[in-house]
C-alpha positions in Angstrom: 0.0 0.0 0.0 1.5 3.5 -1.3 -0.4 6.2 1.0 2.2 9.0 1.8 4.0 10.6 -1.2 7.2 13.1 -0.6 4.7 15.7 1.4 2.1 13.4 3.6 -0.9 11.9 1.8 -2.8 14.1 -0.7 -5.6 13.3 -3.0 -9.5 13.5 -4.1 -11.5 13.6 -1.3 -14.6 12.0 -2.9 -11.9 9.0 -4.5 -8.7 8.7 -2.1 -8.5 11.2 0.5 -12.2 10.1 1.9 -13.5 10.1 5.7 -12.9 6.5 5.7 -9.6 6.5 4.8 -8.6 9.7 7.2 -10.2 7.6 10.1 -8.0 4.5 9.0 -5.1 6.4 9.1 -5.5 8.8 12.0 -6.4 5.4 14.1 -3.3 3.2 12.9 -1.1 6.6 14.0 -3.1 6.3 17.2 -1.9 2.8 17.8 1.5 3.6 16.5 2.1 5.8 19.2 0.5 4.1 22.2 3.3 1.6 21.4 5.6 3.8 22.3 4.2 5.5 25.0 2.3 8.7 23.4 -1.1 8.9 24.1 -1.2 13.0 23.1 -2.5 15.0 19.7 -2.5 18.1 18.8 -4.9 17.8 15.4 -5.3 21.2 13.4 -6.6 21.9 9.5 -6.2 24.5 6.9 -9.2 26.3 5.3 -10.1 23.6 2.7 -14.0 23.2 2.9 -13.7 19.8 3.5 -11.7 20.4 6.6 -13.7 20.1 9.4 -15.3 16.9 8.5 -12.0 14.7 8.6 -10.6 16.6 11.2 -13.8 15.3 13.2 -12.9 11.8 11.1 -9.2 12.5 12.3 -10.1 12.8 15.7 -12.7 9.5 16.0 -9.3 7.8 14.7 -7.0 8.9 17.2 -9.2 8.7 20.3 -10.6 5.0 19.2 -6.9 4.2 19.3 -6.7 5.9 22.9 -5.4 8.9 22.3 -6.0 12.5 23.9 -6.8 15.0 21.3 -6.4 18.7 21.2 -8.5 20.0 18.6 -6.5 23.4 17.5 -8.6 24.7 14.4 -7.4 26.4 11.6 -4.2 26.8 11.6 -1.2 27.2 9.5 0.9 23.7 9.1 4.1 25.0 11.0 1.6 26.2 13.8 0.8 22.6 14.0 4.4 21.1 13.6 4.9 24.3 16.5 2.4 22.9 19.1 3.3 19.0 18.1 6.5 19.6 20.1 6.4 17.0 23.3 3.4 15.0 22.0 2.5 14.4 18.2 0.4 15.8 15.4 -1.9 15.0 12.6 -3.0 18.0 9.9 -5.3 17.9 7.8 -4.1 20.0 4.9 -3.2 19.5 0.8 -1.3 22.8 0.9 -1.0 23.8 -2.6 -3.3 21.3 -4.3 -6.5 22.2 -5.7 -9.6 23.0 -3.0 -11.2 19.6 -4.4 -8.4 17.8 -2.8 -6.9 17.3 1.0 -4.6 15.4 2.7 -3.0 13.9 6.3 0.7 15.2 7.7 1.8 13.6 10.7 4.3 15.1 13.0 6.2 13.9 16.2 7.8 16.4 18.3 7.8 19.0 15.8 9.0 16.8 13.1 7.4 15.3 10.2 7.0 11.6 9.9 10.0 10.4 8.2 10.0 7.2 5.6 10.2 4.5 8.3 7.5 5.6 10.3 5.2 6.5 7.4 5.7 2.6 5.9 5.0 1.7 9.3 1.4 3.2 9.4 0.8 2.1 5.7 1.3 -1.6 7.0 -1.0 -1.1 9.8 -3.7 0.6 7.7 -3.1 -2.2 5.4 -3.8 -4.7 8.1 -6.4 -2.9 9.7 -6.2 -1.8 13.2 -9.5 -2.5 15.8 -10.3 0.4 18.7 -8.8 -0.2 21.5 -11.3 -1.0 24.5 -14.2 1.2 25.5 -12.8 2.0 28.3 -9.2 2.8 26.7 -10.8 5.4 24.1 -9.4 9.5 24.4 -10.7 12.5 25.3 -10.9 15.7 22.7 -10.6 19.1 24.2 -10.0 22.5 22.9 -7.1 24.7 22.4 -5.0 27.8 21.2 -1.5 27.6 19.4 -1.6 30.9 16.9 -0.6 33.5 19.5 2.2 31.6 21.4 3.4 30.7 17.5 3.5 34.0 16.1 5.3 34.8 19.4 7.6 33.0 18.7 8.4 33.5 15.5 8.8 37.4 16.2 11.4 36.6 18.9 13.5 34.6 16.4 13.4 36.6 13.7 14.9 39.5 15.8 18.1 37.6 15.8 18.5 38.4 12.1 18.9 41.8 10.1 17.1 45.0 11.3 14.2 46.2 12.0 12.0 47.0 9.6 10.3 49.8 10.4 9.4 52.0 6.7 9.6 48.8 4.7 6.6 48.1 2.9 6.1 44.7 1.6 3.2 43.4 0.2 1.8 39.9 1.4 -0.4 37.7 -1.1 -2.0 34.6 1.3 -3.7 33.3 -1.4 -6.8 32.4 0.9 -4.5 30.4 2.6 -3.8 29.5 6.2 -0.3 32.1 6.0 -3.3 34.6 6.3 -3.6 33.9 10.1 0.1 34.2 10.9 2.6 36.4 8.5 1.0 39.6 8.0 0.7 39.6 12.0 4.2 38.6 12.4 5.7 41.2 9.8 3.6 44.1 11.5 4.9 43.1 15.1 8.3 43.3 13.4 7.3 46.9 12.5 7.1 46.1 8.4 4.3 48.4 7.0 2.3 45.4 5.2 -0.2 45.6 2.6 -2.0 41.8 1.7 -3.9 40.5 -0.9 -6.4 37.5 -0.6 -6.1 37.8 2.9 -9.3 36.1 3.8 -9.4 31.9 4.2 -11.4 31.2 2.0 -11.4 27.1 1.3 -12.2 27.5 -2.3 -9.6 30.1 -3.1 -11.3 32.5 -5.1 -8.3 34.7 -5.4 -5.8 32.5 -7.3 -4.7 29.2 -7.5 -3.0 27.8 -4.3 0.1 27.4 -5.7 2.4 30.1 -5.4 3.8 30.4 -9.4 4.9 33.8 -11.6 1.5 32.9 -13.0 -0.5 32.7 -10.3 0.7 35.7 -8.7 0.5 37.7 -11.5 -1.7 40.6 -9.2 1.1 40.5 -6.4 3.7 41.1 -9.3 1.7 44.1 -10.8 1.1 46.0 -7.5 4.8 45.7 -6.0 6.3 46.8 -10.1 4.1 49.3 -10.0 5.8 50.7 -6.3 2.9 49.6 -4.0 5.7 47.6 -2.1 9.6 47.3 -1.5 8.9 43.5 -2.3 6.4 40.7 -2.3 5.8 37.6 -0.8 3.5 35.1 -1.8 2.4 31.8 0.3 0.5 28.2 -0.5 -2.8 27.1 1.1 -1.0 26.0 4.3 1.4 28.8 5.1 4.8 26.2 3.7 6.2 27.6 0.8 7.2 30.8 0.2 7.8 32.7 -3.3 9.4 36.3 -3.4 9.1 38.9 -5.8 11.3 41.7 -6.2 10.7 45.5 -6.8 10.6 45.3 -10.6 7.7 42.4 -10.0 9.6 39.5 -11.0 9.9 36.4 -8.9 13.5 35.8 -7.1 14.5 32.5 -8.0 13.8 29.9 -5.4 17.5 28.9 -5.2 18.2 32.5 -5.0 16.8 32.5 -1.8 17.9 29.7 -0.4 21.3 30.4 -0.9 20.6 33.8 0.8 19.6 31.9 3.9 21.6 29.3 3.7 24.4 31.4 3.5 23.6 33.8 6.4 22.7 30.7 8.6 26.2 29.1 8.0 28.0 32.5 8.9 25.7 32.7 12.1 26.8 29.5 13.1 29.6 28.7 15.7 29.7 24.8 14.5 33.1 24.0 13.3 31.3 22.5 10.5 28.0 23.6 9.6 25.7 21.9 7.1 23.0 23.0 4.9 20.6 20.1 3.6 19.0 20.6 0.7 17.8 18.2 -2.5 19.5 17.2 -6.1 17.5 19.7 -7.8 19.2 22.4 -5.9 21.7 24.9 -7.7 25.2 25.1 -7.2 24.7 28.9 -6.3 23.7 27.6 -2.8 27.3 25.5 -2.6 29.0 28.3 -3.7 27.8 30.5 -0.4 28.0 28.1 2.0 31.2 26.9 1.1 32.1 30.7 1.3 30.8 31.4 4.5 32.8 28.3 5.6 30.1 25.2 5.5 29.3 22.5 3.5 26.2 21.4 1.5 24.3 17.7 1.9 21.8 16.5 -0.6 19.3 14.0 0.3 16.5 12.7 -1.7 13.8 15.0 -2.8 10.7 15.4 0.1 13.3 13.8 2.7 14.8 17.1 4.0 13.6 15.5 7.6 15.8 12.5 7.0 18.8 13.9 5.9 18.6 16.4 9.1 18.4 13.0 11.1 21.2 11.7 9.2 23.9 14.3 9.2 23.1 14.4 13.3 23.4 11.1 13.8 26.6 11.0 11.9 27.9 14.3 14.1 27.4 17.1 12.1 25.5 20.2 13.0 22.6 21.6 10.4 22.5 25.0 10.5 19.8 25.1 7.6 17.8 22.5 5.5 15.9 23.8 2.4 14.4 22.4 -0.8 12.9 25.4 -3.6 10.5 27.3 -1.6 10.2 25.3 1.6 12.6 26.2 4.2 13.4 24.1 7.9 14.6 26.9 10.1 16.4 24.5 12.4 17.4 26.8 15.6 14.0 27.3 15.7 12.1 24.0 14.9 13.0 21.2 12.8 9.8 22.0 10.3 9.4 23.7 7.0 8.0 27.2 8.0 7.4 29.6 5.2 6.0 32.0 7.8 9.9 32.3 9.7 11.3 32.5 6.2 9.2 35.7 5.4 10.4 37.1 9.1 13.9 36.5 8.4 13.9 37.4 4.9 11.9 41.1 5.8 14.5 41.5 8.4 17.7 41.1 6.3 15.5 42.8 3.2 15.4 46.1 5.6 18.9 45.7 6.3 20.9 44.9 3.1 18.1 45.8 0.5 16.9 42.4 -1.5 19.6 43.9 -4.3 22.1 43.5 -1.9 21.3 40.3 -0.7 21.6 39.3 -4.3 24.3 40.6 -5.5 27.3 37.7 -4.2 24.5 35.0 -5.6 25.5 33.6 -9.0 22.5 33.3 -10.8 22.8 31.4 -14.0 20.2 30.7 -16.5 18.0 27.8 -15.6 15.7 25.2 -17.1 13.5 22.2 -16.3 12.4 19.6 -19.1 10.3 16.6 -18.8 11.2 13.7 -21.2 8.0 11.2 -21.2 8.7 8.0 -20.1 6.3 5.1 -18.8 6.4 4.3 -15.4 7.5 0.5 -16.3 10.1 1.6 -18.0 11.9 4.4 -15.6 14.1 2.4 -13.9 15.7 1.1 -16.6 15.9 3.9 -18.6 17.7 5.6 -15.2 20.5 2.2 -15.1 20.9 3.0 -19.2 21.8 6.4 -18.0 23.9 5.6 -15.3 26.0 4.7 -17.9 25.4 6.8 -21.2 25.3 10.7 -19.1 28.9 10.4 -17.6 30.2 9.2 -21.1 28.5 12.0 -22.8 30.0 14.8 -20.5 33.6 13.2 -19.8 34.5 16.1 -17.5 31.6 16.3 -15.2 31.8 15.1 -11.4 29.3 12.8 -11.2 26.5 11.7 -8.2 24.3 8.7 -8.7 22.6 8.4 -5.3 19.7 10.4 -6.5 19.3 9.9 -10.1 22.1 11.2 -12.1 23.6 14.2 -11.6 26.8 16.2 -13.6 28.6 18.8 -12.1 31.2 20.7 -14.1 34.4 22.2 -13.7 32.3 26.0 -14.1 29.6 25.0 -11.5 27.5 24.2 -14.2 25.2 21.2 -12.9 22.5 18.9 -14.4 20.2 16.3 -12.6 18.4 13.6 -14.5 15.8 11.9 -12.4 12.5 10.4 -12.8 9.2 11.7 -11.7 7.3 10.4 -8.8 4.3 10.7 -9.7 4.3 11.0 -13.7 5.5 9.2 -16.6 8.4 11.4 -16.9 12.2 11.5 -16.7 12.9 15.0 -15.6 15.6 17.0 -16.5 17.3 20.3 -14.6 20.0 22.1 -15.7 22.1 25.5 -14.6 24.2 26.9 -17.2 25.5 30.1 -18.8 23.9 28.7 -22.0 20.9 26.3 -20.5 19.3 26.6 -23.9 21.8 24.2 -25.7 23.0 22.1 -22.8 19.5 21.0 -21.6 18.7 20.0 -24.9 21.9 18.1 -25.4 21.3 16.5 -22.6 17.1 15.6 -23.0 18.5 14.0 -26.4 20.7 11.5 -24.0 17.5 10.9 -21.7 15.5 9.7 -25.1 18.3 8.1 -26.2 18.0 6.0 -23.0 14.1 5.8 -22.9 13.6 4.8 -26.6 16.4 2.1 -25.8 14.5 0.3 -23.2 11.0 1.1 -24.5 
């Protein structure tokens, strides 16, 4: 049984991500934990209209299974992770998916589920798990966790930058949950902060969820046209984070990364700091942290939680974990918060400028194909290219441990891997001539597909 992808479990709710199915799941987490000794969760949702129904589903699971529940409402998904910390968590939440689909994130202890524990609840929902006793079954009670989270975000973000007072930045929420939590945060901060679909509103009549130069075409026009110093623009649960700079064009992702990442490492007194981050991540973001004196780990993509876990248990110190757009802030928890990466960023913004902040960054051009490739036959068309990629680019470092990836003498980089969730090989690439080199190198992917099609 495949339930969680890279980000929880997310799907239809009339055809996967049913009442049933929360219920199954939310009782086998239940029972999961009792085993170990928890009997506490903190249960929370984001605005999606089908929320409240399988966070009631959610919390017939957990208490069947004897667990205490402490229903916390609408909330932001780091507001959950927040208030999982000493007990666990369940959200109900698809972040940017369509408002016809949700989904199930579990956290323990402020951390997401990683791979073992999530195959672990697959088997158990697979087997089906029976209530515990009558007399065994939870409680569900009522509480708060947005003020004590915003809180706390404001007294972290102080660490960085300055403050902000006369910098106006402009805030699209996207009828998301980031509507409850940044535009407070930044105006504690002193920011001056205009927002746009501010209201949650589960069918998100402003834009799409998804955060894309597309989708936040109205955020773009108003901060170009000098409504704003700079825009931000969040998902449906308050994760990811997209900034858009004076001229209204969107920073690239890897941009700001490697502005965190960068600034966390020189912040660090670690003798040797790490940022985590995924394949598809530029070289940009090894170039400053290997300046400011750190090094960079790459784990598999939707993992980021697994390679903290790693490097710790190995004895390193992570100063910073990231994938494009979603950012673990880990002096402050070991979640992706999108609503600490707009604190922070608005901080250093008021004290550098977001030109500054840019300017050490090498941005080269970038691109992203997608070859098409049947699911059947992806994992031998990846072997194929094992073999064929390093031979067609002689003087490329190479890394196999997450599809294939080429880095060059220049910091040029390419990563072929296959999709997920679609018949597709994908392809990045960084280059000062993208154009060319990705489409040298999708001709060596189809080479490979057509091979052992």
């Amino acid at each position: 049984m495949d339930l969680f992808g890279t980000a929880g479990i997310r799907g239809d709710v009339t055809e996967r991500v049913t009442p049933e199915l929360v219920l199954d799941v939310a009782r086998a987490l239940g029972d999961h934990a009792r085993e170990a000794g928890d009997r506490e969760f903190v249960v929370g949702r984001d605005g999606r209209v089908t929320g409240p129904a399988l966070a009631a589903a959610a919390e017939a699971g957990l208490a069947s299974a004897g667990a205490t529940v402490r229903r916390i409402g609408q909330v932001p998904t780091p507001a959950l992770a927040f208030a999982s910390r000493g007990r666990r968590g369940v959200m109900l939440t698809a972040s940017h998916n369509p408002p016809t689909d949700n989904g199930v994130k579990a956290f323990v202890d402020g951390v997401e589920y990683g791979e073992a524990a999530e195959t672990a609840i697959e088997g158990r929902v697979a087997d089906g798990v029976d209530p515990t006793d009558w007399d065994e079954w939870g409680d569900g009670v009522d509480g708060d966790v947005l003020d004590a989270y915003r809180s706390a975000v404001v007294e972290y973000a102080r660490g960085f930058g300055a403050d902000p007072e006369g910098v106006r930045v402009a805030v699209d929420c996207g009828n998301g949950m980031s509507a409850v939590a940044t535009p407070q945060v930044l105006r504690e901060l002193g920011a001056d902060v205009v927002t746009l679909n501010a209201t949650v509103d589960g069918h998100f009549p402003g834009r799409e969820s998804k955060p894309t130069p597309e989708s936040l075409t109205d955020l773009r026009e108003f901060v170009r046209d000098g409504g704003a110093e700079f825009g931000i623009g969040h998902d449906g649960d308050g994760d990811r984070i997209v900034v858009v700079d004076g001229d209204g064009e969107v920073v690239h992702e890897d941009t700001v990364l490697a502005i965190l990442a960068e600034r966390y490492v020189r912040a660090s007194d670690a003798a040797d700091p790490v940022v985590v981050t995924t394949p598809n991540a530029s070289g940009r973001i090894d170039e400053r942290v290997e300046s400011a004196g750190g090094r960079v780990e790459r784990v598999a993509l939707g993992y980021l939680h697994d390679g903290i876990a790693s490097v710790r248990e190995s004895g390193g110190d992570v100063a910073f974990a990231a994938e494009p757009w979603k950012h673990v802030h880990t002096d402050f928890g070991d979640w992706i918060d999108a609503v600490a990466s707009a604190a922070v960023v608005t901080r250093l913004v008021a004290e550098e400028g977001l030109e500054g902040l840019r300017a050490p960054v090498t941005e080269r051009p970038y691109r992203k194909v997608s070859v098409a490739c049947p699911d059947d036959d992806k994992a031998a068309a990846m072997d194929r290219l094992a073999e064929t990629l390093p031979a067609a680019f002689p003087d490329a470092e190479v890394d196999p441990e997450y599809g294939v990836r080429l880095t060059f003498p220049d910091a040029s980089w390419t990563l072929v891997r296959p999709s997920g969730t679609e018949p597709y090989v994908r392809v990045y690439a960084e280059h000062d001539d993208v154009d060319p080199f990705v489409e040298e190198v999708a001709g060596v992917v189809e080479s490979a597909v057509e091979a052992v099609s």
